[in-house]
Every structure is written in structure tokens, then in C-alpha cells.
MIFIPA-466198 format. One record per residue (C-alpha): residue in one letter; residue number from 1; x, y, z. Coordinates in steps of 0.001 Angstrom, whole numbers, plus 500000, padded with zeros to 6 digits. Layout:
! MIFIPA-466198
(pt A,NUM,(X,Y,Z)) ...
END
This chain:
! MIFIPA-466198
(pt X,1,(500000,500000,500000)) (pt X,2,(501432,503195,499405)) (pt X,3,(501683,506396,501236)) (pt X,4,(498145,508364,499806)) (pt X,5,(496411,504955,500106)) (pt X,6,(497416,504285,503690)) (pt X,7,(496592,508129,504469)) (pt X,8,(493474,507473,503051)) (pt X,9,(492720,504200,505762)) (pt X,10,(494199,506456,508478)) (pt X,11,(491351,509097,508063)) (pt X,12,(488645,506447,508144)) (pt X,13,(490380,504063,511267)) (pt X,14,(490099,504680,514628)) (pt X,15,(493483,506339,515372)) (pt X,16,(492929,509397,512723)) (pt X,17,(489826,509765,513924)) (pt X,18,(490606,510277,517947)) (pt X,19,(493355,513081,516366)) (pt X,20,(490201,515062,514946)) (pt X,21,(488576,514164,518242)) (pt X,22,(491762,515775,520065)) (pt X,23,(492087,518714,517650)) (pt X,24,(488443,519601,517439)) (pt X,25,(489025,519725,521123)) (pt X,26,(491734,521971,521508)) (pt X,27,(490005,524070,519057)) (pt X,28,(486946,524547,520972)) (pt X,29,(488974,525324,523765)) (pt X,30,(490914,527881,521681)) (pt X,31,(487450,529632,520516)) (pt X,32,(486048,529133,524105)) (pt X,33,(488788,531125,525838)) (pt X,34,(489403,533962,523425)) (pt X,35,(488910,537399,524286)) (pt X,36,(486886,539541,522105)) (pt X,37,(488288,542536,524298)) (pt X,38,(491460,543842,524485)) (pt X,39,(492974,542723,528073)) (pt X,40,(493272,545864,530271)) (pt X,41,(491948,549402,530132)) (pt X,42,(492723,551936,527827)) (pt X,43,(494804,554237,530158)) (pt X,44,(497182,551390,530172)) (pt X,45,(497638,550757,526837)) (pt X,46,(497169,554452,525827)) (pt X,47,(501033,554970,528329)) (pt X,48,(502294,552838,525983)) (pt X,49,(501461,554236,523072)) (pt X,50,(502974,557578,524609)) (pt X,51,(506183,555796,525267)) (pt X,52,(506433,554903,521444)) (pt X,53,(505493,558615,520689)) (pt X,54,(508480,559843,522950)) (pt X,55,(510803,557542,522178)) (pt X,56,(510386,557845,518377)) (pt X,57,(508835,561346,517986)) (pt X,58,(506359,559539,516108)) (pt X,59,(508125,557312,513863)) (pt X,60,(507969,553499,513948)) (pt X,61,(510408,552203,516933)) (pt X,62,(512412,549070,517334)) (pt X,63,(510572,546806,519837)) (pt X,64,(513535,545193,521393)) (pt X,65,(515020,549027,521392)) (pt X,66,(512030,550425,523185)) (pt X,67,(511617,548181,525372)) (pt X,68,(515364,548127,526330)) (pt X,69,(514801,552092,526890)) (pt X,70,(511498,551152,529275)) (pt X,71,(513985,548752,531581)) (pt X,72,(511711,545948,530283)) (pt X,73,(511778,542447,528842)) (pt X,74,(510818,542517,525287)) (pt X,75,(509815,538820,525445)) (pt X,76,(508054,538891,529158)) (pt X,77,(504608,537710,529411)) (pt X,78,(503514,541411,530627)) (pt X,79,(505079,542838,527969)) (pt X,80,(503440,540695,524891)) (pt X,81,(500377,541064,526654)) (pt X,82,(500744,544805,526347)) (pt X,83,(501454,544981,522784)) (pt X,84,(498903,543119,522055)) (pt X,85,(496678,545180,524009)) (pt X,86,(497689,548485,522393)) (pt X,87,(496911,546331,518978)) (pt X,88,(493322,545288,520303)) (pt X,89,(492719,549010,520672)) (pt X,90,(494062,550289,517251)) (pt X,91,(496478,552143,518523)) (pt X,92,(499562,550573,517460)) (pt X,93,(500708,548074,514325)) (pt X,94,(502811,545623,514947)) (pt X,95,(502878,542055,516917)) (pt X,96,(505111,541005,519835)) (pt X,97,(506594,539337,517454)) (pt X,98,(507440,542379,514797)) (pt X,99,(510696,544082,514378)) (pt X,100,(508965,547440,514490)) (pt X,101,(506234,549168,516055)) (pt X,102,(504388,551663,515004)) (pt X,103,(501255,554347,516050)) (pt X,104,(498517,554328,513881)) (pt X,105,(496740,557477,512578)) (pt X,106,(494156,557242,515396)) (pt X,107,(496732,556358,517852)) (pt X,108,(499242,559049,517255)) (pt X,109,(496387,561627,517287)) (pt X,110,(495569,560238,520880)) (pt X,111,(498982,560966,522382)) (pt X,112,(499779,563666,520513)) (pt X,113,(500030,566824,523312)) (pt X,114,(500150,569700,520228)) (pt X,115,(497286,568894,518252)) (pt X,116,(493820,570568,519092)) (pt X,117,(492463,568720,522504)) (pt X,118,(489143,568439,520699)) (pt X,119,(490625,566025,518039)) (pt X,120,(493273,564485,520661)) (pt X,121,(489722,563379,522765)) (pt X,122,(487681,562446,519560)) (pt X,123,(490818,560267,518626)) (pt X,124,(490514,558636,522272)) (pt X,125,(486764,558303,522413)) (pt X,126,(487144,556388,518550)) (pt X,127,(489703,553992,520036)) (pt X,128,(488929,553325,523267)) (pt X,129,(484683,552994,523334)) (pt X,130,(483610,552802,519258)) (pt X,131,(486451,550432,518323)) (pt X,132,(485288,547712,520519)) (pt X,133,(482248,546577,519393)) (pt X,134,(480877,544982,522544)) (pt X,135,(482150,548883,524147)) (pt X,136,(480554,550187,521653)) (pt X,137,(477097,548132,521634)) (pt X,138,(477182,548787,525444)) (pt X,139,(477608,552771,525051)) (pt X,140,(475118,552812,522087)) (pt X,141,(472214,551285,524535)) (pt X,142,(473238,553366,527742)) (pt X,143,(473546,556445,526236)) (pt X,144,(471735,559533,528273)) (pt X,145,(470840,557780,530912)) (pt X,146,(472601,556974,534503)) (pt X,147,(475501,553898,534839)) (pt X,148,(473135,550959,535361)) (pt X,149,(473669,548139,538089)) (pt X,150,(476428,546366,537299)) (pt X,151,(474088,543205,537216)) (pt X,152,(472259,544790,533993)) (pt X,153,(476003,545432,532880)) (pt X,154,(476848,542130,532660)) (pt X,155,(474076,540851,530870)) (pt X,156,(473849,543312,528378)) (pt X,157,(477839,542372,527940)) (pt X,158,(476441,538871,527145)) (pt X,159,(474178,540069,524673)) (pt X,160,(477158,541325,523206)) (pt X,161,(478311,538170,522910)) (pt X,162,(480602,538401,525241)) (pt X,163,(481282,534855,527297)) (pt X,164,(480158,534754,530504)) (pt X,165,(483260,533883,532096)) (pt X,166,(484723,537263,530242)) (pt X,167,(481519,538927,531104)) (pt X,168,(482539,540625,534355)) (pt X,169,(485850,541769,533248)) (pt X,170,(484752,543177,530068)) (pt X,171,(482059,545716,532601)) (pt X,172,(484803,546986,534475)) (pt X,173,(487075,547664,531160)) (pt X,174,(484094,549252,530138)) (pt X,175,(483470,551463,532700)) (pt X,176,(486802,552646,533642)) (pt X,177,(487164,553256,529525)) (pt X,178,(483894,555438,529257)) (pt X,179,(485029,557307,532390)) (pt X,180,(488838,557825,531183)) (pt X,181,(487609,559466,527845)) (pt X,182,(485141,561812,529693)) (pt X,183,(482110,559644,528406)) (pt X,184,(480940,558686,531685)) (pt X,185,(480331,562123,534105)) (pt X,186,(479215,563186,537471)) (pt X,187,(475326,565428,536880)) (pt X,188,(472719,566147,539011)) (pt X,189,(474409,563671,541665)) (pt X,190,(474429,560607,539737)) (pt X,191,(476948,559290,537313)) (pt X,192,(475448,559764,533012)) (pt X,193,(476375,558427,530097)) (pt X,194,(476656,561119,527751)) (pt X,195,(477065,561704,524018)) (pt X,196,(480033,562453,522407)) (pt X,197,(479089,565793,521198)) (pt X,198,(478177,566728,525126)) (pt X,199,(481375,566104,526012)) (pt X,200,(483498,567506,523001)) (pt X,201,(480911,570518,523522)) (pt X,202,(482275,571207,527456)) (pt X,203,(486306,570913,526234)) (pt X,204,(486592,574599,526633)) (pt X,205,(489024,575614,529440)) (pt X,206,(488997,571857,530731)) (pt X,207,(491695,569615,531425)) (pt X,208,(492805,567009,528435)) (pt X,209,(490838,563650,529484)) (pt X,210,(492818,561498,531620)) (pt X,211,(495002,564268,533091)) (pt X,212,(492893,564705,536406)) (pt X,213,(493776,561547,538512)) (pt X,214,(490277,561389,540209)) (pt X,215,(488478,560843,536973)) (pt X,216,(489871,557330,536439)) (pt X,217,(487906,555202,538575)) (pt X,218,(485448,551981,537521)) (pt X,219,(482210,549737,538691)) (pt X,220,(481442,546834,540529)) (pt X,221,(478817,545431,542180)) (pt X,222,(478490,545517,545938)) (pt X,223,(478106,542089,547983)) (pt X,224,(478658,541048,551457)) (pt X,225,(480319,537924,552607)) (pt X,226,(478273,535670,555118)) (pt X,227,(479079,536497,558725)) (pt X,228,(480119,539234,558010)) (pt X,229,(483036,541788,556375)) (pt X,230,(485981,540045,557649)) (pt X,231,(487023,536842,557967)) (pt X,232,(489669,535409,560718)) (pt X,233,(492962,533623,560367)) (pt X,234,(491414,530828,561339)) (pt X,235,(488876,530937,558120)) (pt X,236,(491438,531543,555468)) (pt X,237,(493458,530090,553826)) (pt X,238,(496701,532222,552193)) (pt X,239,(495577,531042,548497)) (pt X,240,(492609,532386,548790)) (pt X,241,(493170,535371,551026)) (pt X,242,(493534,539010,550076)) (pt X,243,(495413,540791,553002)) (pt X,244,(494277,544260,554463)) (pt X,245,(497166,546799,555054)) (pt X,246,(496248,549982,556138)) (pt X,247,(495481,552151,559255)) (pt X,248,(493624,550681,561871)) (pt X,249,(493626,553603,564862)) (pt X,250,(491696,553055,568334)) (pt X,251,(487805,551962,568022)) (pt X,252,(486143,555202,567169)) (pt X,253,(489028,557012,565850)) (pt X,254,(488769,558841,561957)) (pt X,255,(491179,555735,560779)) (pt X,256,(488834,553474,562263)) (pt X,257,(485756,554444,560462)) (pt X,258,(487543,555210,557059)) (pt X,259,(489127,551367,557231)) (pt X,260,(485592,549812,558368)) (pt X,261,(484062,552249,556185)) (pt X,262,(486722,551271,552851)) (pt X,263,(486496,547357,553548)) (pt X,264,(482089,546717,553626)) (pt X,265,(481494,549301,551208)) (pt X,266,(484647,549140,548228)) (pt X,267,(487066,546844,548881)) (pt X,268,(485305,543940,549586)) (pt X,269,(482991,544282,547052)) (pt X,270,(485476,544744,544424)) (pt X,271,(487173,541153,546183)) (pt X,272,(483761,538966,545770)) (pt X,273,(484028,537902,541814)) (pt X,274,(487759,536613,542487)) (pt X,275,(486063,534108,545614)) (pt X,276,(488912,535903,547817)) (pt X,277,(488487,537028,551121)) (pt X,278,(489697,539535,552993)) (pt X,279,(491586,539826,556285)) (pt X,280,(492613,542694,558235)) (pt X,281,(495176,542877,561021)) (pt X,282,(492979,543673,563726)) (pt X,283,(490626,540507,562603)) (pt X,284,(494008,537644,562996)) (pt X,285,(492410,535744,565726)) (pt X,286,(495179,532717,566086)) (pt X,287,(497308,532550,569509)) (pt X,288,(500943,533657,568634)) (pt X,289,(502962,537035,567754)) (pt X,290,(501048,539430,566583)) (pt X,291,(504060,541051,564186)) (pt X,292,(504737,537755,562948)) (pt X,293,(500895,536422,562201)) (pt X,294,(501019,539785,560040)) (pt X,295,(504688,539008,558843)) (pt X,296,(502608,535585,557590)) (pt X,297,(500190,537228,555888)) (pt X,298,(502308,539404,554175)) (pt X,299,(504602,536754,552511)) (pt X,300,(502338,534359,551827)) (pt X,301,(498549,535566,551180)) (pt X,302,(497726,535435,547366)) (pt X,303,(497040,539363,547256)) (pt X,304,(497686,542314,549080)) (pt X,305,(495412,545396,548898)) (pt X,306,(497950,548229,550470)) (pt X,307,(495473,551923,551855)) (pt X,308,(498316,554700,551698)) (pt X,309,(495844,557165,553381)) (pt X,310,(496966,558916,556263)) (pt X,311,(500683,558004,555822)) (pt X,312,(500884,555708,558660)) (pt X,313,(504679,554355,559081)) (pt X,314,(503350,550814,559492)) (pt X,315,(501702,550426,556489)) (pt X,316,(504767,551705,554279)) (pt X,317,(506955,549094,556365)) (pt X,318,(504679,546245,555108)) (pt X,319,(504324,547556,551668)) (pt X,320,(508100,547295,551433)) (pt X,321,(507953,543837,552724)) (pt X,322,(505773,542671,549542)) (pt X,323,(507943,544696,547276)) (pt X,324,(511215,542802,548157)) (pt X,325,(508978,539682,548128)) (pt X,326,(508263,540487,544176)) (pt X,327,(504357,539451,545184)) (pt X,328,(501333,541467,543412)) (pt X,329,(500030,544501,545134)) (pt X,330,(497297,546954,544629)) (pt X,331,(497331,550664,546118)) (pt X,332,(494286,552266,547101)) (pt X,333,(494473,556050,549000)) (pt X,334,(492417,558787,549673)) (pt X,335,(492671,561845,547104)) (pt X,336,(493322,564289,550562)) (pt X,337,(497376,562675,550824)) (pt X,338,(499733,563348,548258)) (pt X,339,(501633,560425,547784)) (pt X,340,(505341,559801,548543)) (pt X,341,(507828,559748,545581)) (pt X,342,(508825,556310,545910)) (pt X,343,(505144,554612,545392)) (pt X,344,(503552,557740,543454)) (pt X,345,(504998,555889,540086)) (pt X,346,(502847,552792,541036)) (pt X,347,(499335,553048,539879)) (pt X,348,(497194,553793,542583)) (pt X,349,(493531,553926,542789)) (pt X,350,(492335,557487,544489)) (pt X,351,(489043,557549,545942)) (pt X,352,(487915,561265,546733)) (pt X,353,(486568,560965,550273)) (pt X,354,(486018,564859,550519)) (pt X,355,(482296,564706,551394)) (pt X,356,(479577,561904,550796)) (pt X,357,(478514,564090,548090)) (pt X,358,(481806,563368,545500)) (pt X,359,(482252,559734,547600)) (pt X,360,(478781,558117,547048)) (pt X,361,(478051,559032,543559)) (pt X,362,(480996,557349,542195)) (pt X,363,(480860,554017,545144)) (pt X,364,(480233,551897,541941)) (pt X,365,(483494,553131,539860)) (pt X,366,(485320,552775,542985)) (pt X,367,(485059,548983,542965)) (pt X,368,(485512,549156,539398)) (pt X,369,(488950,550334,539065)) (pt X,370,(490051,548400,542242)) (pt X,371,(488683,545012,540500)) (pt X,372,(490584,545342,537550)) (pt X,373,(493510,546346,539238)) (pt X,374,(493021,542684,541417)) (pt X,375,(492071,540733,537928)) (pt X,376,(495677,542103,536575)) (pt X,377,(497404,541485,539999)) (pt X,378,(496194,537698,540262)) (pt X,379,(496364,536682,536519)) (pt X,380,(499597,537605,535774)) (pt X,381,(501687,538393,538698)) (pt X,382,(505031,538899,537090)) (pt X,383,(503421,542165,535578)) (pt X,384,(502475,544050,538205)) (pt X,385,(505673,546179,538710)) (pt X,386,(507457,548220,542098)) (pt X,387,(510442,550323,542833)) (pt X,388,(512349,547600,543715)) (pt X,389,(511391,545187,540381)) (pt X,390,(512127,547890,538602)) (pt X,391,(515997,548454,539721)) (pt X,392,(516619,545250,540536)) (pt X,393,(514982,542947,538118)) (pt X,394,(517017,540006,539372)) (pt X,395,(516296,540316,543003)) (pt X,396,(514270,537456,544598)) (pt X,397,(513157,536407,548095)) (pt X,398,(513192,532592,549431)) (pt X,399,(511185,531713,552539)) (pt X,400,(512375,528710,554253)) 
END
């Protein structure tokens, strides 16, 4: 028998037709699992696409070069991811895989600081909301009226045809999108989803979108855990524990009622899709050392969710502990503090606490912004950079 004839049997026998069994499998699985989003917000990738602009004044850019010049691994997970990402969005041409990359049209207009800030925020609002379809679908049937519940979110993200499994992410990409590019603003006490030509419309005398730190924040729904909003040592386990650093005080004091306050009504919320709970220092229950039960924690919990507000000297001690440890972090702070120089470069979700009046109004985006910061932190921990990654890439911690 020769070759054709006996590839002809194999199709029709048993063994050729478990490989179409296997590959139909791992095709469904491909199709299952893709992402019909890009993978982050557009803030994110819209920093890179400034970096390209800055680097090469507009011109197409090496990738190995730029990324050499951004003290980063051209071939790390974080950084394909992000190429990709900027791809997804339209701002950029060119794979991970590409010898060059270059800003499109649209893209170049977004970063570009000398052009009108009319056409710079068009260019944004294009890329960002109108080039993702499911965005785009959402914005389309929300327009004019208030930010739904996130539960309506999600399944009008699923009539999108958006998986379900994606369906949660894709909301708070959403949301912290439409509020980055001015799309999503605070009127008549309630956060509106306005049209494009609204916002254009109010550019006069305003900040370019994105440059006021407080506008960036995102949605997510709000959720208690049984028995309550913290859980004891004895309850959780470190792979599925989020760890609380921030400023406790004396029962009754202002950091006392800001912590309670931030844990039941953003944090913890923002926790619940990711099944993690949360424990706080003053809620470690087991018999032993108090500064080594949090030492414990520290090290070996899966997240850590660091509140910068009020400065306290303890919380910046354990924040450098999970820096040296290379472990993912997310920084949350009040909008009152400004931040010290050597976490300021991290990206750190502000939550303006002035009055219940600017607080309330934007509770949902709050949880937002903090959820996708988590999702990033837990799905890819090697991205999620600090001062100390950054210098000394190399640098690694063992616990015996």
C-alpha cells in the first residue's frame, strides 16, 4: 500500500479519527477562551502608546530598542500582553513578534500633546469605546441615561456576545474606559452616560481627558460575605486570602471608620468575583505574635490590597515587605494625601473621600477600578511592577 492509500485508511480508522477528536478539542477550547476585548483598560495601553510617541517622535520604533529604553523584557509575558493590548485598541501596528512598532493614525492623534484637545479626545473616544464593538454596543444602549447596576452590565455584555466567564471583566474595562475618555460624568448627583458631542461641547478651558487623577475610577457590584466583612485567620486560607494593610487607629478614631468604612462598602465588594476574602490585622484571631501572624500574611497571602491614606509608618513598612517579596500589590488612597515619591509611580487607585457628596456618587466606579487592578494582579503576577522590580529585576526572596 502506498503512502496516499494508507493516508486514506488512516482518516477512516480509529486512530485518525481520535486526532480530529483531540484537535476539534483543543480548538473549541481555543474559541472558548478567546477574548473579544482587548485585556486591560485603555489608560494602560494608551502609556504605551505615549512611550512609542516619545521615544520615536512619532516614527515606527524598534521593539527590542524600546523596550530596552522602558527597563523591560521585550519577550516577558507582561510585555506581549501589552502589545497586544495596544493592537486590540488600534492604537499601534505591529505584533510582539514584529521588528517594528508603530502608532497608527488614530493612535498618534491620541497621544499627541500639540494637536487641538478636541481632536486628541475624539481620537481617544474612537479607540477606546467605538472600536470595541461589545464597548461600543454597550455605550450605544446606555447612552443619556445613569451607569446601570452592574448586574444589567453584565448581561447586556452577554448580549454582546461576550462569554460569561469574560463577562465581568469586560464591565469593568468598560466602565473605567467610558470614564477615562470623559464619556461617563458626574450630573445632578448621579453618574450619566453622555454623548460624544456633550462632552466635546464642554472641552473649553477643561483639562485634556485622563490628566485629572480622580476621573479614572470603575464599577462593581456591591456584595457582602456571610458572617460578616471580615474573615479570621482561622477561616482563610493564604491562596485564597487578600490581606488588608492599612490604618487601623483606636475603636472610634477617623482611621477606624475610614478602614471599616473602605472594607464593607469598596474593597470587599470589588474582592467577591475573584472568591477571595479579605483579612485585616485587627481581625488575625490565632494565639501567637502578633508582628509575625502579620509578617505571615504578608509573605504568603495570594494578594495584598495596600490603603496609603493617612501616611501611617506601618503600612509603608509592610508595603516594602511585599515589594522585596516580588508578590502582586494593589494601592488604594484617599485623594486628601499626596503620595510619597517612591510609590507615586505605582498606579494607585484614588478615591475622593472629601464629602459623601463626590464619595457616594461614584461608590460603583470605585470597585471598578480596584477590581481590575486585582484581575491584573492575580492573573499575571510577574506584571504588576514596584520600585524595587524595577531596579533590581534580578532580586528574589526565598522563605524557608
Amino acid at each position: 500500500m502506498d503512502k496516499e492509500e494508507k493516508g486514506q485508511s488512516d482518516e477512516n480508522g480509529g486512530s485518525q479519527s481520535h486526532a480530529d477528536r483531540v484537535d476539534a478539542a483543543v480548538e473549541q477550547r481555543r474559541t472558548r477562551t478567546q477574548r473579544p476585548f482587548p485585556a486591560c483598560a485603555f489608560e494602560d495601553a494608551l502609556e504605551f502608546a505615549k512611550s512609542i510617541m516619545e521615544f520615536g517622535s512619532g516614527q515606527q520604533v524598534r521593539r527590542v530598542t524600546l523596550f530596552d529604553h522602558l527597563q523591560k523584557s521585550p519577550e516577558s509575558s507582561a510585555s506581549r500582553q501589552l502589545i497586544t493590548n495596544t493592537g486590540k485598541y488600534g492604537l499601534t501596528e505591529g505584533s510582539y513578534k514584529a521588528e517594528f512598532l508603530k502608532l497608527t493614525a488614530n493612535g498618534a492623534k491620541a497621544v499627541d500633546e500639540e494637536i487641538p484637545e478636541r481632536e486628541r479626545a475624539r481620537a481617544r473616544i474612537a479607540l477606546a469605546i467605538e472600536g470595541v464593538d461589545a464597548f461600543n454596543a454597550l455605550y450605544k444602549k446606555f447612552l443619556g441615561n445613569k451607569l446601570p447596576p452592574r448586574a444589567s452590565l453584565v448581561d447586556a455584555v452577554k448580549d454582546a456576545s461576550i462569554p460569561e466567564e469574560l463577562a465581568e471583566e469586560a464591565v469593568d474595562t468598560f466602565v473605567l474606559n467610558l470614564r477615562f475618555v470623559g464619556l461617563l460624568q458626574t450630573l445632578s448627583g448621579a453618574e450619566r452616560i453622555v454623548t460624544i458631542e456633550h462632552y466635546l461641547d464642554s472641552l473649553k478651558g477643561m483639562l485634556p481627558p485622563g490628566s485629572n487623577p480622580n476621573l479614572n475610577k470603575p464599577a462593581a457590584e456591591s456584595k457582602q460575605y456571610e458572617g460578616g466583612s471580615l474573615v479570621t485567620a482561622a477561616r482563610a486560607e493564604f491562596d485564597t486570602t487578600c490581606f488588608y494593610i492599612t490604618a487601623i487607629g483606636e475603636e472610634g478614631s477617623e482611621q477606624r471608620k475610614h478602614s471599616d468604612l473602605f472594607v464593607s462598602a469598596i474593597v470587599e465588594p470589588a474582592l467577591e468575583p475573584f472568591g477571595l476574602r479579605l483579612v485585616r490585622a485587627d481581625a488575625i484571631d490565632k494565639p501567637g505574635t502578633i508582628t509575625r501572624q502579620i509578617i505571615d500574611y504578608i509573605l504568603q497571602s495570594r494578594l495584598v490590597i495596600a490603603d496609603l491614606s493617612f501616611h501611617n509608618p506601618n503600612v509603608f513598612y509592610e508595603l516594602a515587605i511585599r515589594h522585596a517579596a516580588r508578590l502582586p500589590v494593589v494601592q488604594i488612597a484617599r485623594t486628601l494625601e499626596r503620595l510619597p515619591f517612591d510609590v507615586n509611580q505605582m498606579r494607585t487607585v484614588r478615591i475622593d473621600t472629601t464629602d459623601i457628596y463626590t464619595l457616594v456618587p461614584k461608590m460603583e466606579t470605585h470597585r471598578a477600578e480596584i477590581s481590575s487592578q486585582v484581575r491584573r494582579a492575580i492573573e499575571d503576577p510577574d506584571s504588576v511592577d514596584n520600585p524595587i522590580t524595577v531596579f533590581y529585576p534580578s532580586l528574589k526572596m526565598t522563605l524557608q
